[in-house]
N, C-alpha and C positions, 0 to 999 in steps of 0.2 A: 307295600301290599304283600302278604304273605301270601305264598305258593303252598297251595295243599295239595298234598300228591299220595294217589293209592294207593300202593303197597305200603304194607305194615312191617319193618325190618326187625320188627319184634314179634312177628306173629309167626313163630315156630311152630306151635298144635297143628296147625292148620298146613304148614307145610310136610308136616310128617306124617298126615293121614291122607296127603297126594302125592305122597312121595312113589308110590309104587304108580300109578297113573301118569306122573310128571315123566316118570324116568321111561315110561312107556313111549308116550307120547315124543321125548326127545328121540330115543330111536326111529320112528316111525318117518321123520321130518327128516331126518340126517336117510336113511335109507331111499324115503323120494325123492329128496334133492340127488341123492348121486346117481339115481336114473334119468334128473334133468326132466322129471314131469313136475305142473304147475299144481296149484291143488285140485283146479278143474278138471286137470287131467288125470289125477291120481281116482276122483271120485268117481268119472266117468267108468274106468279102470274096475274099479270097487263094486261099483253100479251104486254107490250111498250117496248123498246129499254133500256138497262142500262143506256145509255148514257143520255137519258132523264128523267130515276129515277134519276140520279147524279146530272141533270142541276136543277131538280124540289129541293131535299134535301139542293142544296145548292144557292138555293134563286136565280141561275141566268135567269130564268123564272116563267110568268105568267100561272100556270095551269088554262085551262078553265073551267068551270062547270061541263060538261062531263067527263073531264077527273078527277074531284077530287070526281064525283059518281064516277069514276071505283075503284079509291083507295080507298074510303070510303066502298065500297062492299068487297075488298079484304079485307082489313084491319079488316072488323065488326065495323064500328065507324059509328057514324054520322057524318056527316059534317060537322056540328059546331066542331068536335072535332081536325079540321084542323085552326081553329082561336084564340084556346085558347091563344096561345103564344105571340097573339097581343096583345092582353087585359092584357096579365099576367103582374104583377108589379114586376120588377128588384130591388133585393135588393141592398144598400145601405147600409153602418154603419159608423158611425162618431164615434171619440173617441177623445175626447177633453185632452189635457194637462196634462199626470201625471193621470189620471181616467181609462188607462189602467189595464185589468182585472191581479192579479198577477197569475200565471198557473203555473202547475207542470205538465209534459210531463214525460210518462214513460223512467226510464233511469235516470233523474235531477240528477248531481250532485252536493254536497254540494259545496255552494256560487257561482251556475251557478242561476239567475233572471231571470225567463222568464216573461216577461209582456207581454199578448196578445193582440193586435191591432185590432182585429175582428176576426171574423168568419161566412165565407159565401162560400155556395154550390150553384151551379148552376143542377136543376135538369134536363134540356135537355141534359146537355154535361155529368153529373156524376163528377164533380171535385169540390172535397173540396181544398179550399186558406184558411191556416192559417198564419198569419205576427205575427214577435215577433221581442220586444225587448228586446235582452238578455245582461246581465251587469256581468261580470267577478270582483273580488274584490282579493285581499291579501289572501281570507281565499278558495276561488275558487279550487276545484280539477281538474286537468287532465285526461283525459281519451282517450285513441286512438278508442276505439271499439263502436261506437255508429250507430247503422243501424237502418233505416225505411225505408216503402217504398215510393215512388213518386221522386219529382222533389224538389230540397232547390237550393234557391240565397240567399248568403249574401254578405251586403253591410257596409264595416267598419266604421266605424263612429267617435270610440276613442279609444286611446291604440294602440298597438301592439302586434300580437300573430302570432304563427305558428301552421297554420291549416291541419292538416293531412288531405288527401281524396286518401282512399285505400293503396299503395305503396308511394306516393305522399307526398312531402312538401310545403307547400304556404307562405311565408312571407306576411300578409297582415296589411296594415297601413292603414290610414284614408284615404277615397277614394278608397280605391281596395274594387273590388265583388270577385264575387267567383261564379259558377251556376254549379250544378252535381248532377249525377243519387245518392240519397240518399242510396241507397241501398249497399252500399260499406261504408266500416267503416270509419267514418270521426269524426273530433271534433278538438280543440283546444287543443295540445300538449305542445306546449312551452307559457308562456305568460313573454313576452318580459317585456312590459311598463302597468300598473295597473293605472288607472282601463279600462277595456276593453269594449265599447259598440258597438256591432252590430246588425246590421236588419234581421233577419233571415225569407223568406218566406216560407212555405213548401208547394207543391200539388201535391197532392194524387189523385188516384179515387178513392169511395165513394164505389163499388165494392165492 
């Protein structure tokens, strides 16, 4: 059964004509939150409807003037401070061929290679993306118990291993992912075929 899913990752127009909206709206969400009001209590606050804090936070309206002094009063910001996220520069990292950073993640076991791929936070949303590529060899240990917290996908690449995640077994070969709450003991248990390289993403929040 095929999963249809909403967003269009081709639909650029459409994000460039809310792009000054969006980047509104992400300010405004990142400002309430660091007050630690909920949206009911933001609207309350406002005197507006939640429904209209929720359409304004997620870019699907044009707030007027008027209405971005009332949140700029609520809030104590100025105004400008609803534009920043326009102007802000989105980070980027290239990592060219083999120039991956070599990393040791608390936990490493011996002859587990972590190469990291980058590393980049988004400070509106709070979520750190770390990508690695980890290489398994002959001299590689086992280990069942390995926890952190956030969100890990991996994607096989070479070899074969048996990846525990919590009670669970995974037979994965080249071409299987894998995607689970990290937070349950997981790792590569059995290593079938050597040498073993997979993609591993991990995100956290920053929290």
């Amino acid at each position: 059964m095929k999963t249809v899913l909403s967003q269009d990752p081709h639909n650029t127009v459409q994000f460039r004509e809310k792009e000054l909206e969006v980047a509104i709206g992400r300010q405004v969400r990142l400002l309430r939150k660091q007050r630690g009001w909920t949206i009911a209590q933001f609207a309350l606050e406002v005197d507006v409807s939640e429904g209209m804090v929720s359409k304004i936070e997620n870019g699907q309206v044009s707030p007027s003037l008027s209405m971005l002094q009332l949140l700029s009063r609520s809030l104590s910001v100025p105004l400008t401070a609803f534009f920043q996220g326009y102007e802000e520069h989105r980070p980027v990292m290239q990592v060219k061929a083999g120039e991956g950073a070599e990393a040791e993640r608390a936990g490493t076991r011996a002859g587990h290679h972590y190469t990291m791929l980058g590393h980049l936070s988004a400070q509106s949303s709070s979520v750190v993306v770390e990508p690695y590529l980890i290489t398994l060899s002959e001299e590689s240990d086992t280990f069942k118990a390995f926890q952190h917290v956030g969100m890990e996908f991996i994607f096989m690449i070479e070899g074969f291993v048996t990846y525990r995640h919590g009670s669970e077994l995974f037979q994965l070969a080249p071409g299987d992912s894998l995607f689970f709450d990290a937070d349950a003991p997981h790792g590569p248990e059995t290593l079938t075929k050597l040498p073993a390289r997979y993609l591993s993403i991990i995100c956290y929040s920053q929290e």
